[in-house]
C-alpha positions in Angstrom: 22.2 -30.4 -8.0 21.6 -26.8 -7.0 20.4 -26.7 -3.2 17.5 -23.7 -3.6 18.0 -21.7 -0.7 14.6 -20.7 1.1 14.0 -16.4 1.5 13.5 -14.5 4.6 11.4 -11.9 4.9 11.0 -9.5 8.2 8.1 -9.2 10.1 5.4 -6.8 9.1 1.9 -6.4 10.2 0.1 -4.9 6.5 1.4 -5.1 3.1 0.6 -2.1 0.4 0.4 -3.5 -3.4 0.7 -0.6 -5.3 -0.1 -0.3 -9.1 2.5 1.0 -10.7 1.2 0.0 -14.7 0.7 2.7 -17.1 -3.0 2.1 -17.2 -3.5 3.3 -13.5 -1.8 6.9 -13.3 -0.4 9.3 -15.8 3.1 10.6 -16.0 4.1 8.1 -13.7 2.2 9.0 -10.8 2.2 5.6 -9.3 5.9 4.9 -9.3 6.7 8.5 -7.8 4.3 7.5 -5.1 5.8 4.2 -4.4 9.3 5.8 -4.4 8.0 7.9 -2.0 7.0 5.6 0.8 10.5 5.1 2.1 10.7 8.3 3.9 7.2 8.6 4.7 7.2 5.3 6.4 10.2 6.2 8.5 8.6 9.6 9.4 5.6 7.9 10.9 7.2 5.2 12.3 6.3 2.2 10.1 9.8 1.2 8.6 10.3 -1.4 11.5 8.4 -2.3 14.7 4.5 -3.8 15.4 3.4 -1.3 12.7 6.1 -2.4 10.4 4.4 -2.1 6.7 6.1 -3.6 3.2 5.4 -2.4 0.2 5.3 -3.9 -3.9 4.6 -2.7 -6.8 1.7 -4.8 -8.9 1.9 -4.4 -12.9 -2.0 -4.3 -13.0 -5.3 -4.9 -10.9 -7.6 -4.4 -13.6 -9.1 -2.1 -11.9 -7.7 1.0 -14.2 -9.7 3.9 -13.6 -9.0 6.7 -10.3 -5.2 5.8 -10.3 -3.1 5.3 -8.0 -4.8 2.4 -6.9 -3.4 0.6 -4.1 -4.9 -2.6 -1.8 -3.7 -2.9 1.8 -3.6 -6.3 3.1 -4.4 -7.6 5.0 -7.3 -5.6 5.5 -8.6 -6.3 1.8 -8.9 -2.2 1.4 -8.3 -1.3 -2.3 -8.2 2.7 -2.4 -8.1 5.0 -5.5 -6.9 8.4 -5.9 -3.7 7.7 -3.7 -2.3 11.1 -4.2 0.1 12.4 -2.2 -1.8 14.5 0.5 -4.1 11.0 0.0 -1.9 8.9 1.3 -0.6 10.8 4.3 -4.1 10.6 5.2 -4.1 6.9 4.8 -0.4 6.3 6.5 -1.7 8.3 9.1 -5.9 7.5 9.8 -5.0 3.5 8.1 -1.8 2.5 8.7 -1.2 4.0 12.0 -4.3 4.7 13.5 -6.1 1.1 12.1 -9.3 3.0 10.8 -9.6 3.0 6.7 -9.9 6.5 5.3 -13.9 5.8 4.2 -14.0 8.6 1.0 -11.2 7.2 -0.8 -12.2 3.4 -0.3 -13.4 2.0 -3.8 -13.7 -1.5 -2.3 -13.6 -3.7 0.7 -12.5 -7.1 0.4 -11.9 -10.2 2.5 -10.3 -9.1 6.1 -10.2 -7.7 9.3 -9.8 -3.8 8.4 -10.1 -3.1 12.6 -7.4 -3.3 15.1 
C-alpha cells in the first residue's frame, strides 16, 4: 500500500484567493494580476515573515461582475476592481497596514478584518 505523505505548508498570516476564470476580467486581467504578486510581495515585505501572505487562484466565485475579484482571508474581504494601481493600495493600506481599502470593498464576510 502507498503510504500518503502529509503536505507542509509555511506560515502565513492572510491568504489572497484570486479569480482568475474568464468570467471575472477580460484579456486575462486576473492572471496578469496574480502573476504579478511575486514581486510586489517581496517589494513590500510580505514574501516571508509575520506579514507573510499566500496566494491561489479560484476558477470562479460567482460573483462575475467588477473583475478582478479577489477575497482576503482571513478577514472575509472580497474586493472588486483589483487593478493594478488597486492593489498596491490594498498590499499597502490591507496587507501591510491591517485597515481594508473601504471604496473598493464589495463585501465583508465572516472575520476579524483589524489587527
Amino acid at each position: 500500500m502507498t503510504e500518503v505523505i502529509k503536505p507542509k505548508i509555511g506560515e502565513y498570516k492572510r491568504h489572497l484567493l484570486i479569480c482568475t476564470g474568464p468570467r471575472c476580467a477580460q484579456d486575462g486581467a486576473a492572471q496578469a494580476l496574480f502573476d504579478s504578486l511575486g514581486d510586489k510581495f517581496k517589494a513590500a515585505g510580505l514574501n516571508d515573515g509575520a506579514l507573510r501572505v499566500k496566494r491561489s487562484r479560484v476558477s470562479c466565485f460567482a460573483a462575475c461582475k467588477g473583475g478582478p475579484v479577489m477575497c482576503v482571508q482571513p478577514d472575509g474581504t472580497w474586493y472588486y476592481n483589483v487593478t493594478p494601481d488597486n492593489m498596491d493600495r490594498i498590499i499597502e493600506q490591507h496587507l501591510v497596514a491591517g485597515q481594508p481599502v473601504a471604496d473598493l470593498v464589495f463585501h465583508q464576510g465572516p472575520g476579524d478584518c483589524h489587527e
